[in-house]
N, C-alpha and C positions, 0 to 999 in steps of 0.2 A: 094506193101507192105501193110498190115495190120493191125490194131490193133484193138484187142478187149476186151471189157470189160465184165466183168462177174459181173454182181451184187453182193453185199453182200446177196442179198436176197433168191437168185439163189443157192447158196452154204452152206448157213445159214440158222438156226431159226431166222429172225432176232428181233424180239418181245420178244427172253426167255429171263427170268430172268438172265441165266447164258450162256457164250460162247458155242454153240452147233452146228456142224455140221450136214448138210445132206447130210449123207452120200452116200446114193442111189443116190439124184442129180449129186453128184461131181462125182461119178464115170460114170454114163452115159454120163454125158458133156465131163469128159475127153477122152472117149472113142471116140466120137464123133471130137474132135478135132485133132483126131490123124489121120484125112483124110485131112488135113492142105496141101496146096500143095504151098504154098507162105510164103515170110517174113513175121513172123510175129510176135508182140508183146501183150502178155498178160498182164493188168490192172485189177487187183481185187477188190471189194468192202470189206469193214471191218463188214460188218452186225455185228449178236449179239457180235462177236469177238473184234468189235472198240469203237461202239456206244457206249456202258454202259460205259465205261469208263471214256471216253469222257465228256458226259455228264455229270454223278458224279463229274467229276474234274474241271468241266467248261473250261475244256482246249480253250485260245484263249480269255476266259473274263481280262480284265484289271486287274492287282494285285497292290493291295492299301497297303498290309503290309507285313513284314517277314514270318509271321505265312500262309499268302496265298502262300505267294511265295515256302514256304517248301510244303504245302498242293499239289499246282499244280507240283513242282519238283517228288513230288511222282506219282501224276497222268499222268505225262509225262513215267515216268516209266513202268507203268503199260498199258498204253494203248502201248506203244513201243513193249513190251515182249506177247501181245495177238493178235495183228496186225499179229506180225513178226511169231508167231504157226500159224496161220491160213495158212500164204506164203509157211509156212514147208509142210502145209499136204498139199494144193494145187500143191505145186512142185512135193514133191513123188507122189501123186496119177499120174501126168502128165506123168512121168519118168518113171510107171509102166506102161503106154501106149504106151510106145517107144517114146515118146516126147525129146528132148534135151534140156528142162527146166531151167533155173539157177532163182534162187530164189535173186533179190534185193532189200535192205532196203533202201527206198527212204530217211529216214531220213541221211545217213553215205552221201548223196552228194548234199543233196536239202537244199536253207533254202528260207524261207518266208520273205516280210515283206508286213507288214498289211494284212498278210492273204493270197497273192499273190507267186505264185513263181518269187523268187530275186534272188537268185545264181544254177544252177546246170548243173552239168558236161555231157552234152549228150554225150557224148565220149565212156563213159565207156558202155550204152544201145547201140551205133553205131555199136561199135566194139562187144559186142557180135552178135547182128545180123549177123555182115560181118565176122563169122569165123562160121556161122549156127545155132546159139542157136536160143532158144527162151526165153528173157527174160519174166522175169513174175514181175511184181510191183503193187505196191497196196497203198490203203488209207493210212496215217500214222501221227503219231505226229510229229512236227519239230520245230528246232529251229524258231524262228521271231527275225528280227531285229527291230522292234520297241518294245524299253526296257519297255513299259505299260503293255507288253501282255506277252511278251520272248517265247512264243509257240504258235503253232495255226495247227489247222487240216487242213493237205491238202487231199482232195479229190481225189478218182479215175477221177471224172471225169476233173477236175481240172487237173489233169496229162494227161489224156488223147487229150486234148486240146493242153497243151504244147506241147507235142509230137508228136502229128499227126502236126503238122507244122514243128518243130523240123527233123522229118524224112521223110517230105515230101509223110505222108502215101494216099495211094491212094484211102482208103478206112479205114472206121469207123465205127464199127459195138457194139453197146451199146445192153448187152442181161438182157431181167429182166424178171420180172414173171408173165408177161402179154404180150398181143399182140402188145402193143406200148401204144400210147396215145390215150386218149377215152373223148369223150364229157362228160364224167364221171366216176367216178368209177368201171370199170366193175365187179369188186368182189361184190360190195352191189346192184346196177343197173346193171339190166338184157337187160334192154333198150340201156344202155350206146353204141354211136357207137364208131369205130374205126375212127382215121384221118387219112386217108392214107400221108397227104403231109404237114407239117409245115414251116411255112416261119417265116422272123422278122414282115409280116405285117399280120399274123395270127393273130386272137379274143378267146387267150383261157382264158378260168375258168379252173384254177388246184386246187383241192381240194388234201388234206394229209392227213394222215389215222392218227388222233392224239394218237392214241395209240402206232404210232411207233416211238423208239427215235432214229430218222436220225439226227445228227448234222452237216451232211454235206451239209443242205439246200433241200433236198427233188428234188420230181422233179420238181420243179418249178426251182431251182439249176441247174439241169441238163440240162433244155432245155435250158437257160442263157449260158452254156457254148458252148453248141452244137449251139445255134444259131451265137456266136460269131464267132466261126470257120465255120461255110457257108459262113461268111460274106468273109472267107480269100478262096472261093472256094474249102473246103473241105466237103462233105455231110457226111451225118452220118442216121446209119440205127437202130431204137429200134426194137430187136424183141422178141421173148418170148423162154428163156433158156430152161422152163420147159415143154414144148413139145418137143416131142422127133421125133428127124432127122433135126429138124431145125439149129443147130448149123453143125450138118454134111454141111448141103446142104450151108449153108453161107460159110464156109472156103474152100467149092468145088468150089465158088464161080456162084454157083446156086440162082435162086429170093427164097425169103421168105416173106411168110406176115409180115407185120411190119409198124411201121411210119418214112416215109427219111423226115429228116432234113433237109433244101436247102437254 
């Protein structure tokens, strides 16, 4: 069984001003997925569709008064209804590939506290697997039970984690818009090498592109959670969405350049 993640990035502008898809992307990825020959579960990132929102609202900072607390009630709103369009076109497009897709709002069964998943129902992602689907889940605002905050962004990748123990996945494949992880930035650094191999006793420098607003922690976020999940014997493989056959050849269950997490 499988699961994999499509970055926001992957699928998104994620740096515009306003919620914007790419188009050409999703539709070649989905195409490509639809050579999927195993269980499997899709995790989407919320790129330009979550983050702005997010952000504006500070979803997850402490709320000190009435007038915040309506403020983020609206921002919970808002990031909920641009999250949940984004799952929409991702499903159809999937479903127009011959995918059996079912589109879930992680908010309706998940809740946080302190940021954390604290209550959620793996039953209902089990049983669509075990009747053939393929669910698809994604970034999302949620309730939190610590009353400071009452919301908080849970992460793809944060789900991803849960889950891949959760269902015992045998395999974790994180797709973003690079080759994996790089001694540096390889968009500005031409130099920048690849890590082929990441451990907990790895020596990395992660630098973030301060122009982009990730609220989910960036990847220095990312490898936190992937590295926690090696720890419980699960690897996890980054590769790069935006070259094309590489998504084919991963759900054929062919090697791909990438960095495994171990």
């Amino acid at each position: 069984m499988m699961i994999l993640k499509l970055g926001g990035s992957a699928l998104t502008i994620k740096d515009a001003s306003e919620p914007t898809i790419d188009e050409v992307n999703l539709d070649r990825i989905a195409e490509e997925l639809s050579y999927y020959n195993d269980d499997m579960m899709i995790v989407h990132g919320a790129g330009s569709y979550g983050h702005i929102h997010a952000k504006k609202y500070a979803i997850g900072d402490q709320i000190n008064t009435e007038e915040e607390k309506k403020f983020k009630n609206e921002g919970l709103c808002k990031t909920q209804a641009s999250v949940q369009l984004l799952n929409y076109i991702v499903v159809n497009k999937l479903q127009e590939k011959g995918i059996p897709a079912v589109g879930i709002k992680p908010s309706t069964f998940i809740m946080t506290e302190n940021k954390r998943i604290s209550i959620c129902d793996n039953t209902i992602v089990k049983r669509y697997i075990m009747e053939g689907f393929v669910p698809v889940i994604y970034g999302d605002a949620v309730l939190d039970l610590n009353d400071d905050i009452k919301f908080a962004i849970i992460s793809g990748d944060q789900l991803i984690t849960h889950f891949a123990r959760k269902l015992k996945a045998d395999r974790v494949v994180i797709s973003s818009d690079v080759d994996g992880i790089f001694t540096d930035n390889p968009k500005t650094n031409p130099d920048a090498q690849l890590i082929d191999i990441v451990t907990k006793d790895s020596q990395l420098t992660l630098t973030e592109n301060e122009n982009q607003a990730d609220v989910t922690g960036g990847m220095a976020g990312k490898i936190k959670e992937l590295l926690e999940l090696a720890e419980d014997g699960i690897e996890s493989l980054i590769i790069n969405a935006e070259k094309e056959g590489n998504i084919k050849l991963v759900v054929s269950g062919k090697d791909v350049k990438g960095t495994l997490i171990k």
